[in-house]
C-alpha positions in Angstrom: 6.8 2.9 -20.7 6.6 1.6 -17.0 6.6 4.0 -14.5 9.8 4.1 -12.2 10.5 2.2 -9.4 9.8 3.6 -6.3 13.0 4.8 -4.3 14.1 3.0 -1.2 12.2 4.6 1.1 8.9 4.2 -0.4 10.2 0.3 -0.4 10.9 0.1 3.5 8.1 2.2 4.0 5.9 -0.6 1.9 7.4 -3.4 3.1 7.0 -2.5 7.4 3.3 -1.5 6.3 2.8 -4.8 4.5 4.6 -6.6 7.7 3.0 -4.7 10.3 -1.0 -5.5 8.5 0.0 -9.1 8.2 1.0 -9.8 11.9 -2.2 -8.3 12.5 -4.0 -10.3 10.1 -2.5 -13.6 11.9 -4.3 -12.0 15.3 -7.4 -11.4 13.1 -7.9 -13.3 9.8 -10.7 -10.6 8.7 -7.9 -7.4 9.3 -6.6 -8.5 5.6 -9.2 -8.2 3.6 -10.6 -5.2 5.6 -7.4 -3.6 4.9 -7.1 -4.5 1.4 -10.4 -2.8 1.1 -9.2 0.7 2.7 -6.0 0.6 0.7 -8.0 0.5 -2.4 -10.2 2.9 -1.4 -7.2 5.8 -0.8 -5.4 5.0 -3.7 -8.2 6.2 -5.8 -9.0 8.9 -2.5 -5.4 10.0 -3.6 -5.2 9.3 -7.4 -8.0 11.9 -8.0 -6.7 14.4 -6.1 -3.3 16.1 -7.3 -2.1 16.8 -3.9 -0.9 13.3 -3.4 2.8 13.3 -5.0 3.5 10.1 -7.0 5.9 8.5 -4.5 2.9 8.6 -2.1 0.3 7.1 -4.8 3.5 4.4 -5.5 3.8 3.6 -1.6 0.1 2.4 -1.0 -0.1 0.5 -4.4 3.1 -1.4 -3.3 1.2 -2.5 0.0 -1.5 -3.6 -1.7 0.9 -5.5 -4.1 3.2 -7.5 -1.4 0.4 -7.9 0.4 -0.9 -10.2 -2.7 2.3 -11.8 -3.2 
């Protein structure tokens, strides 16, 4: 079973992250991959700790996903 979609504002929160770290990554071409880097980094920061509510946990994995697409 897939997990559920996240709701709309977990998308427009995703997507103005995702748009927001790629204009900076046209001022700076080593912002992306820097970024990448950190959002990796907190998603695991966040999956091993049960404070972190799904929707949050969905949020940063959906940044790092547009900003792969």
């Amino acid at each position: 079973m897939s997990p559920p979609l996240p709701d709309q504002t977990t998308q427009t929160i995703a997507v103005l992250a995702t748009c927001f770290a790629q204009a900076l990554g046209e001022r700076n071409p080593e912002f992306i991959p820097i970024f990448e880097q950190k959002l990796q980094e907190m998603y695991s920061t966040m999956r091993d700790n049960s404070y972190f509510p799904a929707e949050t946990l969905q949020a940063v994995r959906l940044v790092s996903d547009l900003l792969k697409a």
